[in-house]
OpenMM code with the backbone's topology and positions (N, CA, C; nanometers):
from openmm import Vec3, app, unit

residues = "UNK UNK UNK UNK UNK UNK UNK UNK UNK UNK UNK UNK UNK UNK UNK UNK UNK UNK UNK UNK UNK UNK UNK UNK UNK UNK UNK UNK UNK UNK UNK UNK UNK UNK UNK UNK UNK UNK UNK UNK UNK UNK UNK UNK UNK UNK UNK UNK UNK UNK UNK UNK UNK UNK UNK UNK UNK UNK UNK UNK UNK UNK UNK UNK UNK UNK UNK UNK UNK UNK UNK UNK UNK UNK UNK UNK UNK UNK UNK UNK UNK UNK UNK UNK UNK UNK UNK UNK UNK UNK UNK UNK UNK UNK UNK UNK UNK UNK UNK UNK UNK UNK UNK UNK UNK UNK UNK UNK UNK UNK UNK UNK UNK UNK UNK UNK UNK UNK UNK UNK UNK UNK UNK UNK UNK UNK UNK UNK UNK UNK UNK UNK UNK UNK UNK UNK".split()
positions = [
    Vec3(-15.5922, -4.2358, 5.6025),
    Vec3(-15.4660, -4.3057, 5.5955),
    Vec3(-15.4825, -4.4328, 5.5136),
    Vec3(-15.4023, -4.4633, 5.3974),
    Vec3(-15.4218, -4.5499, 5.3106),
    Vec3(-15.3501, -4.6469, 5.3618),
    Vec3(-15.3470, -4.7897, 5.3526),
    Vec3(-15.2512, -4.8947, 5.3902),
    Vec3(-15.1961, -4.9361, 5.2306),
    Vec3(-15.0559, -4.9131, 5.2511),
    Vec3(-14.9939, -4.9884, 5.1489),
    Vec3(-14.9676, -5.1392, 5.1437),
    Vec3(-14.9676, -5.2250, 5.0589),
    Vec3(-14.9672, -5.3554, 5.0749),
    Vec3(-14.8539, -5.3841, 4.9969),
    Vec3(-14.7174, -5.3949, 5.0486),
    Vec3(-14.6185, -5.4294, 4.9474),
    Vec3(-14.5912, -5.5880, 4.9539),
    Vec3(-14.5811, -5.6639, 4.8285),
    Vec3(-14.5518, -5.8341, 4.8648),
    Vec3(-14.3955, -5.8348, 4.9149),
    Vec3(-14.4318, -5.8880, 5.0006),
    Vec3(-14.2816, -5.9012, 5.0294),
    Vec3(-14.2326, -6.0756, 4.9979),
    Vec3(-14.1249, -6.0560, 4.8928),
    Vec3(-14.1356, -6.1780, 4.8513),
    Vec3(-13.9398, -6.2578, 4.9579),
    Vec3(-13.9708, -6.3496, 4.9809),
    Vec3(-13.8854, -6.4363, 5.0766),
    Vec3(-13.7716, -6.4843, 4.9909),
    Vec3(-13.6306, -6.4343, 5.1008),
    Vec3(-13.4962, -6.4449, 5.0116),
    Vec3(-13.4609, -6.5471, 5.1225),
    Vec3(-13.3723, -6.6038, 5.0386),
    Vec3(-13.2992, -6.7308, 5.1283),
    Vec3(-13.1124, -6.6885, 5.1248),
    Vec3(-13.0774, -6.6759, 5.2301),
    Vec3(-12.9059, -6.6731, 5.2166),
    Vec3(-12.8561, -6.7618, 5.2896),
    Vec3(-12.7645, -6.7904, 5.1935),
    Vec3(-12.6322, -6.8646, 5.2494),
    Vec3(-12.5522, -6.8142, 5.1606),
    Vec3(-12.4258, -6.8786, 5.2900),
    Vec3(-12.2434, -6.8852, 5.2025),
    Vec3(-12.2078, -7.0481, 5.1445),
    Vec3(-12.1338, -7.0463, 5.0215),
    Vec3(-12.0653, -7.1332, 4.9992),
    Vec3(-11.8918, -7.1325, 5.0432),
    Vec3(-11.8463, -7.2297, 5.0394),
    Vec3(-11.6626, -7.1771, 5.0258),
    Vec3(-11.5766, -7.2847, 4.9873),
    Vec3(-11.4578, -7.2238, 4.9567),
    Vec3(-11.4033, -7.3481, 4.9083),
    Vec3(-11.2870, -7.3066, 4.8512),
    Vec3(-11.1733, -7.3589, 4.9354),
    Vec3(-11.0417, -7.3198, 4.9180),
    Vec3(-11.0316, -7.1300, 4.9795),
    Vec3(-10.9333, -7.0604, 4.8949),
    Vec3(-11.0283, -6.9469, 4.9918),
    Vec3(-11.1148, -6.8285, 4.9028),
    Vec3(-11.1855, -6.8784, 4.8340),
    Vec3(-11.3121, -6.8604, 4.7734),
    Vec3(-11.4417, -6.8954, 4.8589),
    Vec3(-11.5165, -6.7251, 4.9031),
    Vec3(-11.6382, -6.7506, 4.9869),
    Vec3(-11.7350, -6.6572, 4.8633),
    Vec3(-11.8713, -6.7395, 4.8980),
    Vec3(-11.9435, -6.6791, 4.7938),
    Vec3(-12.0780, -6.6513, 4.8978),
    Vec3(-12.1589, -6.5435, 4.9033),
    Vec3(-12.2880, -6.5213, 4.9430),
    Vec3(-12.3973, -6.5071, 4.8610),
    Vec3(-12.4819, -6.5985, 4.8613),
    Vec3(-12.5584, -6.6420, 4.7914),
    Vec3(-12.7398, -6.5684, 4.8578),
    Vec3(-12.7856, -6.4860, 4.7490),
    Vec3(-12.8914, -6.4663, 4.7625),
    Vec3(-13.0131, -6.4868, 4.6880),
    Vec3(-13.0782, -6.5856, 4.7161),
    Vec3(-13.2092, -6.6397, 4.6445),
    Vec3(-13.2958, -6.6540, 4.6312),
    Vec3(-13.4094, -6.5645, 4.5196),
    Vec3(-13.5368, -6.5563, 4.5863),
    Vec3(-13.6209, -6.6553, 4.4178),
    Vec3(-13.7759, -6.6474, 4.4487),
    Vec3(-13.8298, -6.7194, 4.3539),
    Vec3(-13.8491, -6.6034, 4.1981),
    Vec3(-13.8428, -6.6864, 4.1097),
    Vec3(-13.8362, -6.5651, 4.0010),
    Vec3(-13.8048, -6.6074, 3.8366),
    Vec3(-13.6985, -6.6136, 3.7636),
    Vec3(-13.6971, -6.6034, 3.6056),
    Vec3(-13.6058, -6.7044, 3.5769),
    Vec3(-13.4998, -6.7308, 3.6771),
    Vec3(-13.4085, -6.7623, 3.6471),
    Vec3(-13.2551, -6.6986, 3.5706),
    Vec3(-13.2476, -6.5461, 3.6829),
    Vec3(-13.1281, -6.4288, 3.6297),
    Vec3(-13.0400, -6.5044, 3.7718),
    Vec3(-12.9296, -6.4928, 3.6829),
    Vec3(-12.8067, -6.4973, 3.7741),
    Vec3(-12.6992, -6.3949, 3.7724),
    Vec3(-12.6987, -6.3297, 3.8473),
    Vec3(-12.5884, -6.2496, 3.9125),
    Vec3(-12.4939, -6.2692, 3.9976),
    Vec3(-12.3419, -6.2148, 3.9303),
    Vec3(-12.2207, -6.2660, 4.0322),
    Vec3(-12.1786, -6.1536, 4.0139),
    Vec3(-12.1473, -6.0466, 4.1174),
    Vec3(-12.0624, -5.9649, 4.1489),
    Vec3(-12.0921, -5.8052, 4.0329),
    Vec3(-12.2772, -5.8327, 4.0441),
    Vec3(-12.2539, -5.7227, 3.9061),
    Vec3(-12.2625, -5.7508, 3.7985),
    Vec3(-12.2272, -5.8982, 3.8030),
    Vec3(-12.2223, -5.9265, 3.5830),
    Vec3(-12.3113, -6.0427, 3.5666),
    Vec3(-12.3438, -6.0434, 3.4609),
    Vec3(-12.4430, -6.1941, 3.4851),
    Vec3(-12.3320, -6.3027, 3.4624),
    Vec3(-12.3796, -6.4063, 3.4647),
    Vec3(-12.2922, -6.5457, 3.5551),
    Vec3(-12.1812, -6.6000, 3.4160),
    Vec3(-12.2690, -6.5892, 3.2905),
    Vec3(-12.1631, -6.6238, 3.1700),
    Vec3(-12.0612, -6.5319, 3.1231),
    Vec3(-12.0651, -6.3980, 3.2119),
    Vec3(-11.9458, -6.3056, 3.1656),
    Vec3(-11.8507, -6.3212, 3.2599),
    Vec3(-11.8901, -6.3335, 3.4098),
    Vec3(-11.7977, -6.3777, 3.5388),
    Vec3(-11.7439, -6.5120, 3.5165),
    Vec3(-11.8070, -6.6101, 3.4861),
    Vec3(-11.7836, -6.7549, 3.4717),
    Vec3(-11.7435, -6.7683, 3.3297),
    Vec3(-11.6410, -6.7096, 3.2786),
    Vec3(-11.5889, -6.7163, 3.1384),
    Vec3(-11.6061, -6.8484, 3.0490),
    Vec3(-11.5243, -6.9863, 3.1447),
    Vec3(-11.6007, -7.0576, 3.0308),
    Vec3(-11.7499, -7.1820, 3.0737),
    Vec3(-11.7672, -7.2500, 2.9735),
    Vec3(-11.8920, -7.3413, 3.0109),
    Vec3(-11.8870, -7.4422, 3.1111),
    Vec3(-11.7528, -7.4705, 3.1159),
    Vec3(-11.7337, -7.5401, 3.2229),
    Vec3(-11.6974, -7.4534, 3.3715),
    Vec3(-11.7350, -7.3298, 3.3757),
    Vec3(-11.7163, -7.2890, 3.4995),
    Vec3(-11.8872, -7.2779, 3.5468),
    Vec3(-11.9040, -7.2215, 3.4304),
    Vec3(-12.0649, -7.2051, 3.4319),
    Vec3(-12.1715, -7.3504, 3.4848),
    Vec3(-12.1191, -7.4470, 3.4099),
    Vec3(-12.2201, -7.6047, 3.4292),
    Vec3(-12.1375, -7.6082, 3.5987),
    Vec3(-12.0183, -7.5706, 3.6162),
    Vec3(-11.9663, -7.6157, 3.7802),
    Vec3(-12.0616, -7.5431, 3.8713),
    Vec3(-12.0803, -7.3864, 3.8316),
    Vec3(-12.1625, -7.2984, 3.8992),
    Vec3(-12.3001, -7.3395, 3.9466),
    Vec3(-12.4038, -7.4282, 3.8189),
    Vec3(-12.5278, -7.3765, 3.8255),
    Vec3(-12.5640, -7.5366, 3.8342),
    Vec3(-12.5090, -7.6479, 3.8392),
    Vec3(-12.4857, -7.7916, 3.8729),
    Vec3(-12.6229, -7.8344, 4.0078),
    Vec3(-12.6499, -7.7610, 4.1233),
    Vec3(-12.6963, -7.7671, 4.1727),
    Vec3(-12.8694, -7.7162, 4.1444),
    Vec3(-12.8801, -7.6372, 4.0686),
    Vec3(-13.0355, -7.6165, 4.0073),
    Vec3(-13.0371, -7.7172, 3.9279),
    Vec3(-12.9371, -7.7017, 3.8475),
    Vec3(-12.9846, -7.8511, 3.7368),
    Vec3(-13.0559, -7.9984, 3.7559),
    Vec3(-12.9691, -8.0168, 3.9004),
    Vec3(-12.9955, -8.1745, 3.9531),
    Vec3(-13.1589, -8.1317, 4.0272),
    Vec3(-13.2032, -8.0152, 4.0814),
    Vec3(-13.2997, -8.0147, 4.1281),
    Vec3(-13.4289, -7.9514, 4.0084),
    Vec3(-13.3996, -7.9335, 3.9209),
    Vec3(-13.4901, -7.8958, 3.8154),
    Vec3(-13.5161, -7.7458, 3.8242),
    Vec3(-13.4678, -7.6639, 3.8911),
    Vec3(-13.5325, -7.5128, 3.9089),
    Vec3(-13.3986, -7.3863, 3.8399),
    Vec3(-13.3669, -7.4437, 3.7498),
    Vec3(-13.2768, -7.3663, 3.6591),
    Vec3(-13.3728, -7.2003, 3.6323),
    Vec3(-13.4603, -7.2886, 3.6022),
    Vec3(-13.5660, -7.1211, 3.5582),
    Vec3(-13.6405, -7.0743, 3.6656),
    Vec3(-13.6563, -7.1351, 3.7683),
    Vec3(-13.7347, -7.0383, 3.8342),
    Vec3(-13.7245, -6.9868, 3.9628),
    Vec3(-13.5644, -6.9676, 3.9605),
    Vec3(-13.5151, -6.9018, 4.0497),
    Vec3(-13.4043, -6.7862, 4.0222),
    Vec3(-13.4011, -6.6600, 4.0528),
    Vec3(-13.3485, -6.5415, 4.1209),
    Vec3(-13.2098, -6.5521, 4.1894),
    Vec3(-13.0923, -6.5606, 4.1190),
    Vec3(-12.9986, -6.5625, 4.2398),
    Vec3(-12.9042, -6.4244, 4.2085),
    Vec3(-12.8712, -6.3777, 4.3477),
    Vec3(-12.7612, -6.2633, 4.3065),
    Vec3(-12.6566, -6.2947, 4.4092),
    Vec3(-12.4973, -6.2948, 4.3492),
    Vec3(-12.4072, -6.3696, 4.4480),
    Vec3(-12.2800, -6.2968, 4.4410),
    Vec3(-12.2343, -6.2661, 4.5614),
    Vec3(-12.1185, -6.1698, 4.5863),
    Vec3(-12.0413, -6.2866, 4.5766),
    Vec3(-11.8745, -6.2605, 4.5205),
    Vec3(-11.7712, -6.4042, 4.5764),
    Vec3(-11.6650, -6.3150, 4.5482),
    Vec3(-11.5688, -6.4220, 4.6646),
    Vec3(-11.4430, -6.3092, 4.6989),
    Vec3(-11.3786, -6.4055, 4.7305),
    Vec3(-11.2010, -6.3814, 4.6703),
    Vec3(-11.0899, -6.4414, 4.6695),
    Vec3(-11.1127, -6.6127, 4.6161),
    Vec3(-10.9619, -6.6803, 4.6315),
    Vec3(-10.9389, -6.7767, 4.5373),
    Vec3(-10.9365, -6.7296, 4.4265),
    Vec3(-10.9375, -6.8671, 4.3362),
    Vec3(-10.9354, -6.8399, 4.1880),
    Vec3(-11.0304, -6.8940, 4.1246),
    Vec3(-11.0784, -6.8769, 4.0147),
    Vec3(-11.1882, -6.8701, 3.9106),
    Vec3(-11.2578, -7.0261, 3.9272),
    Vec3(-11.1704, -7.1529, 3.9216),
    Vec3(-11.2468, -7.2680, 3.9714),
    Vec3(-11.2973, -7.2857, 4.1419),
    Vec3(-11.2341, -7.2177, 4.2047),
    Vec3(-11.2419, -7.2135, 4.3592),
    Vec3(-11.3874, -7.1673, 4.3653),
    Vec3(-11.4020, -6.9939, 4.2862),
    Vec3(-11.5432, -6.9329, 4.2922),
    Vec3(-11.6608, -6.9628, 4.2571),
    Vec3(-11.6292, -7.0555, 4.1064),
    Vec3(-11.7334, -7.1493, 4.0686),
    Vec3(-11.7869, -7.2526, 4.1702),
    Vec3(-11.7047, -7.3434, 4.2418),
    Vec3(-11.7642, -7.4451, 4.3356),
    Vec3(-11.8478, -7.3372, 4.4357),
    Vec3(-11.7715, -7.2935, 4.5005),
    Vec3(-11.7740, -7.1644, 4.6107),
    Vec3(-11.9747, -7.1503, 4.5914),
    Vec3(-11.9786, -7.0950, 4.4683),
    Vec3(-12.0991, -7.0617, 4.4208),
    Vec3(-12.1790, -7.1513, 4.4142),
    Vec3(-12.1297, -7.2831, 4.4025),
    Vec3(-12.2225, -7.3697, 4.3433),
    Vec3(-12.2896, -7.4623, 4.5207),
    Vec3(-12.1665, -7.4207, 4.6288),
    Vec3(-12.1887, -7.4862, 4.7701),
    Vec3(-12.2831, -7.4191, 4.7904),
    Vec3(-12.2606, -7.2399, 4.7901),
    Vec3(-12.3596, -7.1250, 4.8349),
    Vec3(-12.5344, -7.1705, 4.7483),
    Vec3(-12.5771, -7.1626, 4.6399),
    Vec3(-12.6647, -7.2602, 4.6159),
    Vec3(-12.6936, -7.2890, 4.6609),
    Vec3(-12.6284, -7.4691, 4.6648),
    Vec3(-12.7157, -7.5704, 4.7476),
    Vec3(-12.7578, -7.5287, 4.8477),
    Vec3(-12.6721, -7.4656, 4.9429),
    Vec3(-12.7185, -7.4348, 5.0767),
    Vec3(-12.8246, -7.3553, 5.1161),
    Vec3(-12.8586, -7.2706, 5.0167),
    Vec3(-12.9924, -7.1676, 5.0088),
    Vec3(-13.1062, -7.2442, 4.9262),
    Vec3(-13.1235, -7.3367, 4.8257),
    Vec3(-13.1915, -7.4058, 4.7597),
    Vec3(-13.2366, -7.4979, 4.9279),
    Vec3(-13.1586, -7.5436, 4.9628),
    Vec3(-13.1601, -7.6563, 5.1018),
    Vec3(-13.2632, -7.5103, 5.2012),
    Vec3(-13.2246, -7.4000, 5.2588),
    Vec3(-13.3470, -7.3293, 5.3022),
    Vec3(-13.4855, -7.2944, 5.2521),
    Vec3(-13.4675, -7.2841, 5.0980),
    Vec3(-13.6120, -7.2647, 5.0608),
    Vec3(-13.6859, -7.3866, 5.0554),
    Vec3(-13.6552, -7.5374, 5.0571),
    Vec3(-13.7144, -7.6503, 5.0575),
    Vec3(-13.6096, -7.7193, 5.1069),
    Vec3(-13.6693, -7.8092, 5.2621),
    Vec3(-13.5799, -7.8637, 5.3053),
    Vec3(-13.6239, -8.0081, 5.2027),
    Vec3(-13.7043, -8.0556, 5.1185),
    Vec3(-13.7171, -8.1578, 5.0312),
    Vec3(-13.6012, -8.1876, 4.9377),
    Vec3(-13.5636, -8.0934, 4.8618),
    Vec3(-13.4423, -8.1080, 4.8237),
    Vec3(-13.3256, -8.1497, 4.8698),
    Vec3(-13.2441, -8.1187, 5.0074),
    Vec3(-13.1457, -8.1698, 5.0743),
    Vec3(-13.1200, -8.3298, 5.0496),
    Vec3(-13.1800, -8.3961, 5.0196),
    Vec3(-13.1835, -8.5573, 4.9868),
    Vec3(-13.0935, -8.5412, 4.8328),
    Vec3(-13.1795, -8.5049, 4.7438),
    Vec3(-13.0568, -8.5034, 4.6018),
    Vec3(-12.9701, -8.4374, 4.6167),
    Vec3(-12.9603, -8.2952, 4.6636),
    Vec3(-12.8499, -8.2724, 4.6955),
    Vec3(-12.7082, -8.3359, 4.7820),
    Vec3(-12.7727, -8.3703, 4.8609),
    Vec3(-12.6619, -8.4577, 4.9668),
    Vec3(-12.6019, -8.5403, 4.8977),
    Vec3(-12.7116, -8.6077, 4.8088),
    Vec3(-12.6867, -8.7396, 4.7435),
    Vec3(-12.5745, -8.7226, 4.6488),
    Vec3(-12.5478, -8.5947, 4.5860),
    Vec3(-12.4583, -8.5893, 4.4552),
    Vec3(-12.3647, -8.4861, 4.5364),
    Vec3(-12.3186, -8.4229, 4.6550),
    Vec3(-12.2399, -8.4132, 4.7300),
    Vec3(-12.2326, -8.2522, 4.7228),
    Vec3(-12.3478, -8.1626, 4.6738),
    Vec3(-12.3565, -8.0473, 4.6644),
    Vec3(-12.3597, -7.9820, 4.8266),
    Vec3(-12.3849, -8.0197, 4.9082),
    Vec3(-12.4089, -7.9725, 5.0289),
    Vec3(-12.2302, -7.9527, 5.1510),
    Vec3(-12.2164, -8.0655, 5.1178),
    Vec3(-12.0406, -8.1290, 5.1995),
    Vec3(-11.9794, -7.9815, 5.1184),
    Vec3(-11.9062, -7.9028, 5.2046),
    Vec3(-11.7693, -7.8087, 5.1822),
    Vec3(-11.7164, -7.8715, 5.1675),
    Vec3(-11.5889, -7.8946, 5.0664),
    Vec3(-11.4964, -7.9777, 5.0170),
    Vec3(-11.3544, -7.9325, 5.0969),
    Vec3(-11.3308, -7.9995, 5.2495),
    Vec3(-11.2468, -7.9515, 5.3190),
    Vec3(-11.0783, -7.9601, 5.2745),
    Vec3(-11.0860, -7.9984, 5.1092),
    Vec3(-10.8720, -7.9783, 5.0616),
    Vec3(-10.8845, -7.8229, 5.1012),
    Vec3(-10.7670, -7.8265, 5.1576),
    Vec3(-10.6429, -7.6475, 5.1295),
    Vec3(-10.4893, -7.7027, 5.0914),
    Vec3(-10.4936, -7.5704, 5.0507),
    Vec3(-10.3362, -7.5658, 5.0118),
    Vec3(-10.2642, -7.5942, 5.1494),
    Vec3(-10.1222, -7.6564, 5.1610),
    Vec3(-10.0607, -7.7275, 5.2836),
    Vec3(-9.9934, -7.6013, 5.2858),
    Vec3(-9.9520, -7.5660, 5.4216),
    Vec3(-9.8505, -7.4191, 5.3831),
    Vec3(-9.7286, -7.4633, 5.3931),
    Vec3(-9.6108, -7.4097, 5.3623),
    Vec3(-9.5007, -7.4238, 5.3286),
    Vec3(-9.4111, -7.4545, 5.4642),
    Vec3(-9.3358, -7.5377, 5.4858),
    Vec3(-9.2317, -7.5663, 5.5928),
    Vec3(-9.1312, -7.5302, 5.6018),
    Vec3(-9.0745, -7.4795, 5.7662),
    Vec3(-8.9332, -7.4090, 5.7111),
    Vec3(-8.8394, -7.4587, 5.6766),
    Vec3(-8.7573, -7.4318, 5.6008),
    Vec3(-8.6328, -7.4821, 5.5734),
    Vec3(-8.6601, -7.6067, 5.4458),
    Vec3(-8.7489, -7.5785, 5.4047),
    Vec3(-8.7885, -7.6949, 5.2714),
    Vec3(-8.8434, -7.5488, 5.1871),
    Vec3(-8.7660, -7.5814, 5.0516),
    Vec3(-8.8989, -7.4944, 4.9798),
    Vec3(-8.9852, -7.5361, 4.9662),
    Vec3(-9.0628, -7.5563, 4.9602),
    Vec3(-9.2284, -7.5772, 4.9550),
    Vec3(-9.2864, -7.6493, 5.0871),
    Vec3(-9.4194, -7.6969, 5.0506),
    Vec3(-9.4827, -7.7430, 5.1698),
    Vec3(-9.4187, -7.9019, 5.1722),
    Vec3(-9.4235, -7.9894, 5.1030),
    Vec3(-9.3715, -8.0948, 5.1037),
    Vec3(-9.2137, -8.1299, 5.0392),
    Vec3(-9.2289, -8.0671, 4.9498),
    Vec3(-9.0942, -8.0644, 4.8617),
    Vec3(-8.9508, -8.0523, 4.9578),
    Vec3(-8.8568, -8.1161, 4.9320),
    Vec3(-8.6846, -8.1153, 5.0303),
    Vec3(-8.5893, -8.1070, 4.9187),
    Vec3(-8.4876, -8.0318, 4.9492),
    Vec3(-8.3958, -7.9597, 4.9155),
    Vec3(-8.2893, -8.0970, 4.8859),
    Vec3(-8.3000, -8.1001, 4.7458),
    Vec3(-8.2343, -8.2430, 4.7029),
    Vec3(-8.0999, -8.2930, 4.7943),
    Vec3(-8.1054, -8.4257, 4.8085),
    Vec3(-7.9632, -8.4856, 4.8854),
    Vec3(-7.8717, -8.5281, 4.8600),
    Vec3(-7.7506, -8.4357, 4.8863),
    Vec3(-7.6212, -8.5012, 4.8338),
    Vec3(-7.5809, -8.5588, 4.9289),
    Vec3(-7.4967, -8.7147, 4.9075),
    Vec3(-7.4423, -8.7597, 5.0038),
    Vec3(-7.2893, -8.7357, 4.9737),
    Vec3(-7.2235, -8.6554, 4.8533),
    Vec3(-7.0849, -8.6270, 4.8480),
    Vec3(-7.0783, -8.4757, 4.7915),
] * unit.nanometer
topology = app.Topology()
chain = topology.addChain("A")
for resn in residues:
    res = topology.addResidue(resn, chain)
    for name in ("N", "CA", "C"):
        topology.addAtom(name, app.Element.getBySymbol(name[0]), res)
């Protein structure tokens, strides 16, 4: 009986979210490939500024290249998924080294950014908006 020795190399998960954009973030050590949903991150993240919103959190910690991420994200809209992604990150960067959590905290990658949309009230169209006033 032979013993196989497979490396088993250590993934870190977390979720990001934000607005209602949730992203699951899976991260292991490696090349620096990013995957969102199947596509790599500059075809999902159309432009550069969704992309620098996305990947903001390796940057500040220096490990752009030598990390592995593959990340499911669902609902919201296209800036929602970018942060979304970029919370999910930190928060798995923050499990593989709790050393990091300090810059991160520091530049506010860690904090869920608790705005939502207000929902709408009855008898007003909108959530804040009132149905102009005539006094004649």
């Amino acid at each position: 009986m032979s013993t196989l020795t497979k490396k088993v190399e250590e993934v870190f998960v977390a979720v990001g979210r934000r607005k209602e954009a949730s992203a699951r973030v899976r991260l292991t050590r490696g090349s620096g490939e990013i995957v969102v949903n199947g596509r790599e991150l500059e075809t999902y993240c159309y432009s550069d500024e969704l992309v620098n919103l996305s990947v903001a959190p390796l940057k500040e910690v220096g490990l752009l290249k030598e990390v592995d991420i593959t990340v499911n994200v669902k609902g919201g809209g296209p800036n929602g998924q970018a942060i979304a992604i970029s919370h999910g990150i930190a928060r798995a960067l923050q499990k593989m080294d709790a050393e990091l959590r300090a810059p991160l905290k520091k530049k506010g990658y860690i904090r869920r950014d608790p705005r939502a949309k207000e929902r709408k009230k009855v008898g007003q169209p909108g959530a804040r908006r009132k149905f102009q006033f005539s006094k004649r």
